[in-house]
Backbone bond lengths (Angstrom), bond angles and torsions (degrees), N, CA, C in turn:
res aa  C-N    CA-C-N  psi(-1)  N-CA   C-N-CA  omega(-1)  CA-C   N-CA-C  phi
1 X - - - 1.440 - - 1.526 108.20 -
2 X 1.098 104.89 139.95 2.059 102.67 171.82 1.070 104.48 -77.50
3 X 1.394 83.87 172.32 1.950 109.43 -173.52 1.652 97.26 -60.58
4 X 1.474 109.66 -77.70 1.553 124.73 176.31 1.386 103.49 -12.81
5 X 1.512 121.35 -77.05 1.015 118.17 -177.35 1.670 154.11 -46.11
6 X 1.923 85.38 -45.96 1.383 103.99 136.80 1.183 138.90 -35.73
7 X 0.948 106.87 -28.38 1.839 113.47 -159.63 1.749 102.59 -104.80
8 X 1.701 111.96 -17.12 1.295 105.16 -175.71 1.963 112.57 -106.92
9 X 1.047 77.13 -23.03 1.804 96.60 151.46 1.515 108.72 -37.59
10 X 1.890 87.43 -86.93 1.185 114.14 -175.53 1.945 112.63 -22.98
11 X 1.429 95.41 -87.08 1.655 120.74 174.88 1.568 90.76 -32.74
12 X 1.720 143.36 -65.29 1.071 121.55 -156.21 1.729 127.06 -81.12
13 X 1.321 97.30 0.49 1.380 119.56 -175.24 1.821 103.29 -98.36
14 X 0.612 125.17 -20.87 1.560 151.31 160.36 1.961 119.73 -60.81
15 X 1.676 81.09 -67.14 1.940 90.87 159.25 1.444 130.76 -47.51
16 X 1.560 102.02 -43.62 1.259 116.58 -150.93 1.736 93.26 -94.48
17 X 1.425 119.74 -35.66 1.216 111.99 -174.99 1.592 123.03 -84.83
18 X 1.118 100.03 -26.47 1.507 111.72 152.15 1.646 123.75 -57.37
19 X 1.032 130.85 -18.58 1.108 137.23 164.76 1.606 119.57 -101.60
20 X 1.338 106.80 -29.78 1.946 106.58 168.76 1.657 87.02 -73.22
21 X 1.432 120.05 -72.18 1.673 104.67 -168.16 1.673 131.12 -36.78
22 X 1.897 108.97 -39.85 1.251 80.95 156.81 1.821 150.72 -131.66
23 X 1.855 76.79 49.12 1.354 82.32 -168.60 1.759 91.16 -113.52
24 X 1.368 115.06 -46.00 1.444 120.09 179.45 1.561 128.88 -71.48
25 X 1.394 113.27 -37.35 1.444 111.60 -168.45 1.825 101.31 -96.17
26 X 1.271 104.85 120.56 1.670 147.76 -163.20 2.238 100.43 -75.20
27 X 1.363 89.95 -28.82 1.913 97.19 -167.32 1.295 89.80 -56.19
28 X 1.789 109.16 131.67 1.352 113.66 154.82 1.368 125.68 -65.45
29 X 1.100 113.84 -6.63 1.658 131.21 -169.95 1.681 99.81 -71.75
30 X 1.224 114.06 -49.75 1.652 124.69 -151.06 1.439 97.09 -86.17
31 X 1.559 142.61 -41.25 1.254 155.44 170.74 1.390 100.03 38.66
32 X 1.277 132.81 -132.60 2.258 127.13 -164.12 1.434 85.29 -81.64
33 X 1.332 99.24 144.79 1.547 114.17 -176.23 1.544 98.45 -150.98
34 X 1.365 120.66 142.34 0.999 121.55 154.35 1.447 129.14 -132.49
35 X 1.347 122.74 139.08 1.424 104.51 -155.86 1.847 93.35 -112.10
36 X 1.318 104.62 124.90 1.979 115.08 177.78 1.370 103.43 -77.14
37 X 1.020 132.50 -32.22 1.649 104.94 -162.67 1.652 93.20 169.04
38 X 1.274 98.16 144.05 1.515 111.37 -151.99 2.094 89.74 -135.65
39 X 1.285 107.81 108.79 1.482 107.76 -174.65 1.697 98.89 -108.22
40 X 1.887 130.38 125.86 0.793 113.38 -167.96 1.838 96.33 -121.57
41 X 1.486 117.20 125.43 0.895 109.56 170.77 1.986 145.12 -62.89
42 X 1.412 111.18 157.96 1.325 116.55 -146.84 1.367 113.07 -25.28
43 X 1.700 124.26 -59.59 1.095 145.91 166.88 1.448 125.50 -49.22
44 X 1.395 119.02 -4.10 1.418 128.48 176.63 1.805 99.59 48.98
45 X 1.528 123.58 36.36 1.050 111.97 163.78 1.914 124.71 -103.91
46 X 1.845 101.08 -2.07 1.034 80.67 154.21 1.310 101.48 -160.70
47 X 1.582 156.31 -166.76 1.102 157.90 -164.69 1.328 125.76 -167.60
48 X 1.477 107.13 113.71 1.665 107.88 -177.88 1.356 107.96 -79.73
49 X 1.455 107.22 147.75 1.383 117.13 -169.24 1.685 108.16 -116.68
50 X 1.468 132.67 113.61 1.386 121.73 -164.35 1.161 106.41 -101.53
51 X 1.370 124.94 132.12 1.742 121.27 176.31 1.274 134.91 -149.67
52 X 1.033 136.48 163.93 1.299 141.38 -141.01 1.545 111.86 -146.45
53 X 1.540 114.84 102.83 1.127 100.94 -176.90 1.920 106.32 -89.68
54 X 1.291 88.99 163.16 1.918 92.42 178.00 1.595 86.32 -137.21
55 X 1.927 92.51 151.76 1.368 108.07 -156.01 1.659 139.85 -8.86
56 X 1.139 95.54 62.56 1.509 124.05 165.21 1.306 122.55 -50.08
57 X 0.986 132.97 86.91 1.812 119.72 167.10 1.575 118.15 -49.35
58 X 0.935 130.43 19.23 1.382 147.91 -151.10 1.692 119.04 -132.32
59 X 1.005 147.35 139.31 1.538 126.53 -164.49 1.964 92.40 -105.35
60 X 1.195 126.14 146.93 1.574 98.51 173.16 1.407 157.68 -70.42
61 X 1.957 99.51 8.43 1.074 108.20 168.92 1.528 113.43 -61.45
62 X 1.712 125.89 -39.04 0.494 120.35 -162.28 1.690 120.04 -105.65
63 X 1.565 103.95 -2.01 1.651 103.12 127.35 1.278 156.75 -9.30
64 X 1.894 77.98 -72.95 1.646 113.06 171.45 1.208 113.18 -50.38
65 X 1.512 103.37 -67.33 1.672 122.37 176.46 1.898 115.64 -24.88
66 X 1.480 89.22 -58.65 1.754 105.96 175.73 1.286 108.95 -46.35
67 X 1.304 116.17 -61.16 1.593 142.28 -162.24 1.614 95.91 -60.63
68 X 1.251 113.78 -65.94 1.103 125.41 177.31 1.886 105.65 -33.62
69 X 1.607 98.95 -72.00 1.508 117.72 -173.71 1.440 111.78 -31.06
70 X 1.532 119.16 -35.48 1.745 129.24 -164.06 1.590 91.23 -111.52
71 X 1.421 132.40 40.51 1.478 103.92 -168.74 1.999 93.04 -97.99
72 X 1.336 113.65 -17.64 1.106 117.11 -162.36 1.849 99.53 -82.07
73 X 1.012 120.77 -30.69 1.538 159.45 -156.70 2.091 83.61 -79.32
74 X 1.357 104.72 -59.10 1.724 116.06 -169.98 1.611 106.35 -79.35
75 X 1.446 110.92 -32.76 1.214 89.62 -163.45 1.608 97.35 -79.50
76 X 1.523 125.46 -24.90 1.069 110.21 -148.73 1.804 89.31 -72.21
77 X 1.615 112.58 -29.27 1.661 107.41 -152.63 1.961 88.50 -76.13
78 X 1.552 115.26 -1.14 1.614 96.07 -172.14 1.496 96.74 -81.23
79 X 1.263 132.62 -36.36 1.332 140.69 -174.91 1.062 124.78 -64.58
80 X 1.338 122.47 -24.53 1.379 138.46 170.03 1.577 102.51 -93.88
81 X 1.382 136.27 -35.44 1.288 111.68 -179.40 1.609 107.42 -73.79
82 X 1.621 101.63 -43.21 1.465 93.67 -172.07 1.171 121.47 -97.67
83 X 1.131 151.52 35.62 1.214 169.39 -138.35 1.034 116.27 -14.90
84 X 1.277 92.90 81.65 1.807 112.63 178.64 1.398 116.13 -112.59
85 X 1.546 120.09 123.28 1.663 129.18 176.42 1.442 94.00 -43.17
86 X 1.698 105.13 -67.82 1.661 80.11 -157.69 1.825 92.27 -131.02
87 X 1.322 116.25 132.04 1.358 125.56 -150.16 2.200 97.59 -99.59
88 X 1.413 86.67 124.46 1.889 75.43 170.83 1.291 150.57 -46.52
89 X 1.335 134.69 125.86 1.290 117.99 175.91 1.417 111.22 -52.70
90 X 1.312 107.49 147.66 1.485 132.48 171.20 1.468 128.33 -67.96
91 X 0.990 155.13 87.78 1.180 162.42 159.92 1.632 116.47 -69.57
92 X 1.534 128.24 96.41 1.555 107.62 165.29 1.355 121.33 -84.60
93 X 1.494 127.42 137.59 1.771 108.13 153.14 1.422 99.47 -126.81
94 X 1.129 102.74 160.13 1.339 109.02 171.26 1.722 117.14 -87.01
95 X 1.208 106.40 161.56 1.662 108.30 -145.79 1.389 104.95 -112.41
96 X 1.173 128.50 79.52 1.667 124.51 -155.12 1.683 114.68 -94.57
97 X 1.470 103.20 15.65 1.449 102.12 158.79 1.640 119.59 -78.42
98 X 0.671 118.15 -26.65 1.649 118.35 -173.18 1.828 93.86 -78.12
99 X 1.571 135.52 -56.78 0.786 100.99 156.86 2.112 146.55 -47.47
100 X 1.082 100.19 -31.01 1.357 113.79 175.30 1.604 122.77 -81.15
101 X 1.356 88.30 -13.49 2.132 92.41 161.95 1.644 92.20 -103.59
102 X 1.088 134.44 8.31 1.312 105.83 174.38 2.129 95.87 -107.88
103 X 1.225 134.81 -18.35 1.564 157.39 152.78 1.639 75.92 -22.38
104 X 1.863 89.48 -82.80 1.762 94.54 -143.85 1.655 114.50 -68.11
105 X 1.525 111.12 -5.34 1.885 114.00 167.27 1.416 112.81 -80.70
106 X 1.670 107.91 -14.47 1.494 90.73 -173.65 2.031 88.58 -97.50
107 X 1.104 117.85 -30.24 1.396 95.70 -177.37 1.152 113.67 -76.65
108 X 1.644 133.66 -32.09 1.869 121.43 152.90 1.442 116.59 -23.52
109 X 1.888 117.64 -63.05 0.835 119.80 -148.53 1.600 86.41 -75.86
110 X 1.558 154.76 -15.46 0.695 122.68 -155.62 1.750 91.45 -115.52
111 X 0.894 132.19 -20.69 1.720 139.77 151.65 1.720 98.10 -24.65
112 X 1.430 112.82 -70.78 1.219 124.76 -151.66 1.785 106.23 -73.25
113 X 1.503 111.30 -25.97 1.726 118.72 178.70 1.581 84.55 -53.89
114 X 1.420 117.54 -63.54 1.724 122.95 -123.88 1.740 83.07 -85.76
115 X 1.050 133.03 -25.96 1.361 118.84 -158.53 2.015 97.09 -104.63
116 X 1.932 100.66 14.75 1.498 103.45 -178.59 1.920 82.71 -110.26
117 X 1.601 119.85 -44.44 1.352 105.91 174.29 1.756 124.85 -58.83
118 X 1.592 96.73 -25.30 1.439 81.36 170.23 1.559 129.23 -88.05
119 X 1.038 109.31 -15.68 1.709 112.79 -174.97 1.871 103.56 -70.69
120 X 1.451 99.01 -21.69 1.625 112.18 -163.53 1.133 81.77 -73.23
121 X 1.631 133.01 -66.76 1.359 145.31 -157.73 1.722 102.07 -52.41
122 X 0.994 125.50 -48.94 1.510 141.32 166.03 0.998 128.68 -51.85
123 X 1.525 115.74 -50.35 1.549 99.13 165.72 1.403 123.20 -109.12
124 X 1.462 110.07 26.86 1.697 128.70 150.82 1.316 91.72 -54.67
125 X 1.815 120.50 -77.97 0.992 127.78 -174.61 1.646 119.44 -54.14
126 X 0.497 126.81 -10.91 1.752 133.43 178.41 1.939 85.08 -82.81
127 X 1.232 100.15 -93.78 1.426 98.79 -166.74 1.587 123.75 -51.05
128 X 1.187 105.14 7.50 1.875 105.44 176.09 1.546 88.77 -101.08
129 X 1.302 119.39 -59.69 1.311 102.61 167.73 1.522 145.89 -48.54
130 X 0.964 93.55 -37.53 1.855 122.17 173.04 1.951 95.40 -53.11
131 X 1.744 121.53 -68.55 1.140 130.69 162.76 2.067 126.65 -25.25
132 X 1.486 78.42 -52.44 1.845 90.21 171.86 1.268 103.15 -56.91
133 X 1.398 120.36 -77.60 1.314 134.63 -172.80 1.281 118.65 -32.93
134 X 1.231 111.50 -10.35 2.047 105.42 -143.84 2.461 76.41 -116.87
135 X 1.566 89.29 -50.46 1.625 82.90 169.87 0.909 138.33 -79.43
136 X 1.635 135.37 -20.82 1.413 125.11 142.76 1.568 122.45 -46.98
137 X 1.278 108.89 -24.54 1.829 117.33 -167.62 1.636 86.48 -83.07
138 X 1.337 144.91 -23.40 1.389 131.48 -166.74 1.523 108.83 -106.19
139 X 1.766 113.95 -6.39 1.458 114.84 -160.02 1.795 94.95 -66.03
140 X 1.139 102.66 168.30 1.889 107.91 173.05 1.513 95.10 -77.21
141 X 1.259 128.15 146.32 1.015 139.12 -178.51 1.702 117.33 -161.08
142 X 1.475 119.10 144.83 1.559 115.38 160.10 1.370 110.28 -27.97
143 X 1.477 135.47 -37.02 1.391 112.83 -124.87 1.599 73.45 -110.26
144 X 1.682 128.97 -27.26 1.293 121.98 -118.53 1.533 89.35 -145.46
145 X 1.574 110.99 61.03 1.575 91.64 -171.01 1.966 90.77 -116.32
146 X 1.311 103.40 154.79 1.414 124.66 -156.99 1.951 90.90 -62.40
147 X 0.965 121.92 -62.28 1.572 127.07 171.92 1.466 112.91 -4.21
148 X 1.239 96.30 143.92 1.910 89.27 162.53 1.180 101.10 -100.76
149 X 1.434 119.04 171.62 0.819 129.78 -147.28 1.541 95.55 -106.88
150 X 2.051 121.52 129.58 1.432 134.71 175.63 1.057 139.38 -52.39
151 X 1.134 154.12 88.48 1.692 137.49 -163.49 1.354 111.39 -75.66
């Protein structure tokens, strides 16, 4: 099979299951689901399905389980929507990049606080010092008296 083709498969098997998952499948288990990307191997005999649950009361093994439970239920409605002889087996996994780009935004965002408390902390100190400097440099002094200087 080509790539091209692959890829429009792919994308339409994706469409379609995203819309049987959440309009057709009834499991309280599976509840908002979203499915990222659906990779179907060479032979189109079977197809992993990647997904993402959002606020789930549910942990996603047991998602899976659901997902799993309706896969016979999906494949048959993918074959009939898209008119496919013989429709892929179902594979779910769960898709743990979206959690893991949200890991590495909270540790950016928290990189970027501490390196905003320290610059603050720094140029407190810069400008308290900067302040000293500027009033010892104006005190009356031997060295530093307003006069010009007598010939």
């Amino acid at each position: 099979m080509t790539h091209g083709r692959a890829q429009r498969i792919e994308s339409e098997l994706q469409r379609v299951l995203s819309a049987l998952i959440t309009r057709e499948v009834k499991d309280p288990r599976v509840g908002n689901v979203t499915v990222t990307a659906v990779s179907v191997s060479p032979d189109m005999g079977s197809a992993r399905v990647f997904f993402t649950p959002f606020a789930s009361l549910h942990p996603p093994d047991e998602v899976r389980a659901g997902l799993t439970r309706a896969a016979g239920f999906l494949r048959g409605e993918l074959g009939r929507r898209l008119g496919l002889r013989h429709a892929p087996r179902l594979e779910f996994v769960f898709d743990e990049s979206v959690e893991g780009a949200a890991r590495l935004t909270h540790l950016i965002d928290q990189a970027v606080a501490d390196d905003r408390a320290g610059a603050a902390a720094h140029s407190g100190d810069a400008a308290s010092s900067a302040a000293s400097a500027a009033a010892s440099s104006s005190a009356p002094g031997p060295d530093n008296s307003s006069d010009p200087p007598r010939r």
